[in-house]
C-alpha positions in Angstrom: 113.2 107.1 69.5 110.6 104.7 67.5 109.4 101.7 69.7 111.2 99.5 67.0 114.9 100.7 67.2 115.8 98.2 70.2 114.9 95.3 67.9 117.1 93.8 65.3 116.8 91.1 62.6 113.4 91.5 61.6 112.9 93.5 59.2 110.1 92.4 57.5 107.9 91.5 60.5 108.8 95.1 61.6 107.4 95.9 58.3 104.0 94.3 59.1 103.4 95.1 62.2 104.3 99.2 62.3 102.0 99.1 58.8 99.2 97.6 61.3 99.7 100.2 63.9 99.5 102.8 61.9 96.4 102.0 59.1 93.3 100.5 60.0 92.1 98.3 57.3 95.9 96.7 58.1 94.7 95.9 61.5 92.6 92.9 62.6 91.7 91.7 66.5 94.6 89.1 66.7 98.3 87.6 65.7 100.9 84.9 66.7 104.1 86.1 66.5 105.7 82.5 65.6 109.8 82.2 65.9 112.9 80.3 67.1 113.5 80.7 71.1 115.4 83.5 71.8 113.9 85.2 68.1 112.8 88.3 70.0 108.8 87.4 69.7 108.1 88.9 73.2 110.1 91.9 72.4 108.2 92.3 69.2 104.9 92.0 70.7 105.6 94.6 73.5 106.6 97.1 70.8 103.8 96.2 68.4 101.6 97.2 72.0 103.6 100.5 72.4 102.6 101.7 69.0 98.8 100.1 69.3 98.3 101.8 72.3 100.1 105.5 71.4 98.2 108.1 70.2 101.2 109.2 68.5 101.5 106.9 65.5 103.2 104.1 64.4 106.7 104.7 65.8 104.9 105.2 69.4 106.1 108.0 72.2 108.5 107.0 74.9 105.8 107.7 77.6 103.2 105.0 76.5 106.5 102.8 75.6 107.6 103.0 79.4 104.5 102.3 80.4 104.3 99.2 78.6 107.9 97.9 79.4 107.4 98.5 83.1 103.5 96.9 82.6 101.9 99.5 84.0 99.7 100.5 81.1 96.1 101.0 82.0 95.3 99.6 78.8 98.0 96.9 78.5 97.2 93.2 80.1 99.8 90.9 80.1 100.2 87.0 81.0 103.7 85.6 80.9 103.8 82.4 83.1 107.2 80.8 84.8 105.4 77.6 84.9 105.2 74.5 82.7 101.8 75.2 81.8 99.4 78.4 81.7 96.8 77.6 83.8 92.9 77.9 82.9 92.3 80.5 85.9 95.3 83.2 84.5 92.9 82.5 80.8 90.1 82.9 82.5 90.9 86.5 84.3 92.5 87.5 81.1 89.2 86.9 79.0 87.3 88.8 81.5 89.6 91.9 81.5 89.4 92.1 77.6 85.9 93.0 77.8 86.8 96.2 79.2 87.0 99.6 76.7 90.2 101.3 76.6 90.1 103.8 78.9 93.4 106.0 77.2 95.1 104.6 74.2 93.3 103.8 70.8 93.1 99.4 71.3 93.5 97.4 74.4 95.7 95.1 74.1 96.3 91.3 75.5 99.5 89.7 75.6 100.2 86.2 76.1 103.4 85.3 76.5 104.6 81.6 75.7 101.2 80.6 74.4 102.0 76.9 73.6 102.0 76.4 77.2 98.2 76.1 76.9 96.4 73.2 77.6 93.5 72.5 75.0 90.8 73.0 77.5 92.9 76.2 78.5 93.0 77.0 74.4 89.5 76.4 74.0 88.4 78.9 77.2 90.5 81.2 74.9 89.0 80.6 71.6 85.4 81.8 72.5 87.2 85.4 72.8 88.4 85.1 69.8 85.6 84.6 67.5 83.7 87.4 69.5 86.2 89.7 69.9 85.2 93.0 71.4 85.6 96.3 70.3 89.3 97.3 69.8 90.5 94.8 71.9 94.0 93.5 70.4 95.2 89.6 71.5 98.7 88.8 70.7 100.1 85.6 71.2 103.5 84.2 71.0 104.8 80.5 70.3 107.7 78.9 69.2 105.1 77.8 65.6 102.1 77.8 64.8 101.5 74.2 64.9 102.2 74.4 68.7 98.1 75.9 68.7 95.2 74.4 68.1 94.2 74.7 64.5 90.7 76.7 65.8 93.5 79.0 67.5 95.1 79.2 64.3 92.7 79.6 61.7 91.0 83.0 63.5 94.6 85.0 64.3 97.1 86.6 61.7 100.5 84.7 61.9 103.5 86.8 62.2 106.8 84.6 61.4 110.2 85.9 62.8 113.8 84.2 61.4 116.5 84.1 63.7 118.6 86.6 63.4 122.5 87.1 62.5 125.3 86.5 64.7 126.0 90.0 63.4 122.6 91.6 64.4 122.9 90.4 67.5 126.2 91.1 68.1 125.8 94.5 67.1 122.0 95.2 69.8 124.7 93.9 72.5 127.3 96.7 71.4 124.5 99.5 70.9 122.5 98.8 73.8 124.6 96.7 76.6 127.7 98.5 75.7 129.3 95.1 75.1 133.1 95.7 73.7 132.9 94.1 70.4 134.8 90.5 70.4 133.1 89.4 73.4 129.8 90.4 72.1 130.4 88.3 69.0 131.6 85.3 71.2 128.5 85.7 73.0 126.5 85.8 70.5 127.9 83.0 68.2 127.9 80.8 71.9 123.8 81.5 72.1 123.9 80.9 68.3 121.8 84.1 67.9 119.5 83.8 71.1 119.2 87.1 71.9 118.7 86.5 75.5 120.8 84.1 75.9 123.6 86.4 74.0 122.8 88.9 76.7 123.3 86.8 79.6 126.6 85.2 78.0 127.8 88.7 77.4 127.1 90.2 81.0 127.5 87.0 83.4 131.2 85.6 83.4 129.7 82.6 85.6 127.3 81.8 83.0 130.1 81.4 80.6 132.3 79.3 82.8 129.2 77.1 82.8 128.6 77.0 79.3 132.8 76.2 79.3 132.4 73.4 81.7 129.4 71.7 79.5 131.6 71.3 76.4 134.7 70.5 78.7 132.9 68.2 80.0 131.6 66.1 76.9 134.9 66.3 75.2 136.4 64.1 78.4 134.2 61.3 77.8 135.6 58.1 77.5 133.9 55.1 79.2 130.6 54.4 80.3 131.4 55.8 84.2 132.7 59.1 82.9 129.6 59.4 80.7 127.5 59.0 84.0 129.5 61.3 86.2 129.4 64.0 83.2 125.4 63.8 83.7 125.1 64.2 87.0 127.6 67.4 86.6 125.2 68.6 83.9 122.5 68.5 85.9 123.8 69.8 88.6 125.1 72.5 86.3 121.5 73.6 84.7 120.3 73.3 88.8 123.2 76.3 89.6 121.9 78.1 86.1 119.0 77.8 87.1 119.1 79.3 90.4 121.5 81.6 89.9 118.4 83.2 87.2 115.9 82.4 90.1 117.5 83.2 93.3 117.7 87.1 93.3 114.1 87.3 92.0 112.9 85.3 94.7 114.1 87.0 97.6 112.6 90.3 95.7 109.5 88.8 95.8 109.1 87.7 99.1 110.6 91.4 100.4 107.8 93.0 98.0 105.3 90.8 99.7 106.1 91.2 103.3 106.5 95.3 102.6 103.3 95.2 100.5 101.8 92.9 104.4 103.5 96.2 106.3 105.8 93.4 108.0 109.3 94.8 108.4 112.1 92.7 107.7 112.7 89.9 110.0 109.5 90.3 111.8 107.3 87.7 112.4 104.3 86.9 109.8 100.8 86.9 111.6 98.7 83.3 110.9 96.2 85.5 109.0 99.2 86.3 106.1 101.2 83.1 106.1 98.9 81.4 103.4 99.7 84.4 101.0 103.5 83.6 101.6 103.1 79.8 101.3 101.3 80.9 97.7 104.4 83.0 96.9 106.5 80.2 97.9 104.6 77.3 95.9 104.7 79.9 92.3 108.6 80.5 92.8 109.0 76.0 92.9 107.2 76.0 89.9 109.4 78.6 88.6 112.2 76.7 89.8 111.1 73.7 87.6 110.8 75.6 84.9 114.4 76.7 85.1 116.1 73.8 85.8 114.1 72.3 82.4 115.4 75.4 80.9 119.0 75.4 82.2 119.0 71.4 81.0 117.9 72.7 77.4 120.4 75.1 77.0 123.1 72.4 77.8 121.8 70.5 75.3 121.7 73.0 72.7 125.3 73.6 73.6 125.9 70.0 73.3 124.1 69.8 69.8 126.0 72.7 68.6 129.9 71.0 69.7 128.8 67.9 67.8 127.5 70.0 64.7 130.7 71.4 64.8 132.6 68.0 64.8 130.8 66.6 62.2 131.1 70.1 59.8 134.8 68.8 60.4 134.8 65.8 59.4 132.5 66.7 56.4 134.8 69.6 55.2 131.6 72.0 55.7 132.3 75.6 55.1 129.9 77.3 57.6 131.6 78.9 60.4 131.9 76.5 63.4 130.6 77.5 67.2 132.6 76.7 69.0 135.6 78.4 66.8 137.7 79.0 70.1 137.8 75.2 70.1 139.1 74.1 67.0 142.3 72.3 68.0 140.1 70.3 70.1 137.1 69.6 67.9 139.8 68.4 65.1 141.4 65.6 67.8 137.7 64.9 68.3 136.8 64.8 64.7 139.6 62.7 64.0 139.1 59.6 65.9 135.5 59.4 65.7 133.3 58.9 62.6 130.4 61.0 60.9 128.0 58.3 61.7 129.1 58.7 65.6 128.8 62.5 65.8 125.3 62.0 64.3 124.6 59.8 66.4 124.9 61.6 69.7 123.1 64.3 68.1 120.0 62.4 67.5 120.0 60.9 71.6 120.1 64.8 72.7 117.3 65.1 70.5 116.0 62.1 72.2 117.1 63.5 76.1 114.8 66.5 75.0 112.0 64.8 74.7 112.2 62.3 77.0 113.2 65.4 79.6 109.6 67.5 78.3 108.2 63.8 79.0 108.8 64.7 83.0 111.9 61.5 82.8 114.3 61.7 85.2 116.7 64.2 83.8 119.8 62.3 85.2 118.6 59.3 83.9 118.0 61.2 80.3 121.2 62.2 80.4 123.3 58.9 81.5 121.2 57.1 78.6 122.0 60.2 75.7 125.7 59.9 76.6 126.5 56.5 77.3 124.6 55.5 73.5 127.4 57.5 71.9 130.9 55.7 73.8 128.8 52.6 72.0 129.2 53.8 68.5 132.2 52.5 66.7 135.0 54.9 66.0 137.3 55.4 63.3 140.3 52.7 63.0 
């Protein structure tokens, strides 16, 4: 099977990309793969590795693409960070390992996962391997757009755009490879308005869509100031439980990995010698931690945004499908005793709760301030 079958709405990226792999003069030492979250551009750029690095074409083997899916590749080098930032020391290793020749497959190739999440001193360290690139070495980035990198980064990669894809596309990866009976996989889909990931969790975790249930229940009930601030302490207690629901089971991997990899047994006590190694564990998986809690609050918000798109397409007499379809009684008795001016309103303070949220405010506070701005906006007589 080709190392591009388990993608889906991308057809022309695809395109690009296998053309790469499989001709020379298509290939140069490094691309962004730009797109919406939840676009695919990781998956992409893990495929695009599996056919650079098999010796069996374009459409790559399913040796090399195990390999690369489990990260084991000899020739593969990867850095996807779970913190708010990629540190200049994971750069710094990774620009030292590129200097190294493949040692089985035709490129090596470097991965970075989430590149935005660079600092410019962190980009620069970066840049001085790109504009002396060694010999069939391969560095592929991914960000949400190209503007999120420094315009040095920019000008010496090729940019790869993704679009998001259908409801339908998606819907129909969840069928094929989750098994996913069809009406839910749609619902799921439609709920993670096309983020693939998202769709997958929706589709597979009934507690994750209680959550998402509770979020819109939740700003549909608002009536006065108090209920606004009770409704954002829920939230954020509601991306904290997301968020550690995603974490918890991966943590206590981690630290069993750890103590096995120590040759301590379970329950036994850590020698002083090893506990620094644990406490280093420990520190990585509270920064992870942030990271999903910041997460878990942007996926409420992007719910949010998406019920108030939906009440305004109402009151506008839009004709694209609503979200939250399942909801249409209740959107309409919304709709109806508000205004358009209120519904876009609210959707410009979750814009601002975003931003003040990336700012490191108080996400409580954030929250109190994006729904209490709305109860203030005159409704309909």
């Amino acid at each position: 099977m080709s190392v591009w079958a388990e993608l889906t709405g991308q057809r022309q990226a695809i395109a690009e990309l296998r053309a790469a792999a499989g001709v020379s003069s298509a290939m140069t030492h490094a691309w962004l793969l730009t797109g919406p979250p939840g676009s695919g551009r990781s998956n992409l750029a893990f495929a695009f590795a599996s056919a650079l690095l098999s010796s069996a074409g374009p459409d790559g083997d399913p040796v090399t693409d195990r390999q690369v899916q489990a990260r084991t590749h000899p020739d593969l080098s990867v850095l996807a960070t779970e913190k708010v930032i990629i540190t200049i020391d994971e750069v710094r290793e990774l620009v030292r390992s590129a200097q190294y020749s493949p040692s089985v497959g035709r490129y090596r190739v470097m991965v970075i996962e989430d590149a935005d999440r660079m600092t410019e001193r962190t980009s620069n360290l970066l840049l001085k391997s790109l504009e002396e690139p060694p010999e069939r070495t391969v560095w592929v980035l991914c960000a949400p757009s190209d503007a999120d990198l420094l315009p040095t980064i920019r000008s010496r990669v090729r940019t790869v755009r993704l679009t998001v894809p259908s409801v339908a596309d998606v819907a129909a990866l969840l069928e094929r490879r989750d098994g996913i009976e069809p009406t839910l996989a749609e619902q799921a889909a439609r709920h993670a308005q096309s983020h693939i990931g998202m769709a997958r969790r929706l589709a597979t975790n009934a507690e994750a869509r209680a959550r998402r249930d509770e979020t819109i229940d939740l700003a549909l009930g608002i009536r006065s100031v108090s209920s606004a601030v009770l409704a954002a302490a829920r939230l954020v207690q509601i991306a904290a439980e997301d968020g550690k629901a995603i974490t918890e089971e991966r943590d206590a991997q981690e630290r069993e990995d750890a103590l096995r990899a120590m040759g301590i047994a379970p329950g036994g006590t850590v020698p002083p010698a090893l506990r620094s190694q644990l406490r280093a564990l420990e520190e990585d998986q509270k920064r992870r931690a942030t990271r999903s809690l910041r997460d878990g609050l942007d996926r409420i918000l992007v719910d949010l945004l998406s019920l108030y798109r939906d009440v305004m397409m109402l009151q506008l007499g839009g004709e694209a499908p609503l979200v939250n379809v399942e909801r249409v009684a209740q959107l309409g008795e919304y709709a109806a005793r508000t205004t358009p001016a209120r519904a876009l309103h609210l959707m410009d303070a979750i814009t601002e709760a975003r931003t003040r949220i990336d700012a490191n405010v108080n996400p409580t506070l954030a929250l109190e301030a994006m729904l209490t701005a709305a109860i203030h906006v005159p409704v309909a007589a």
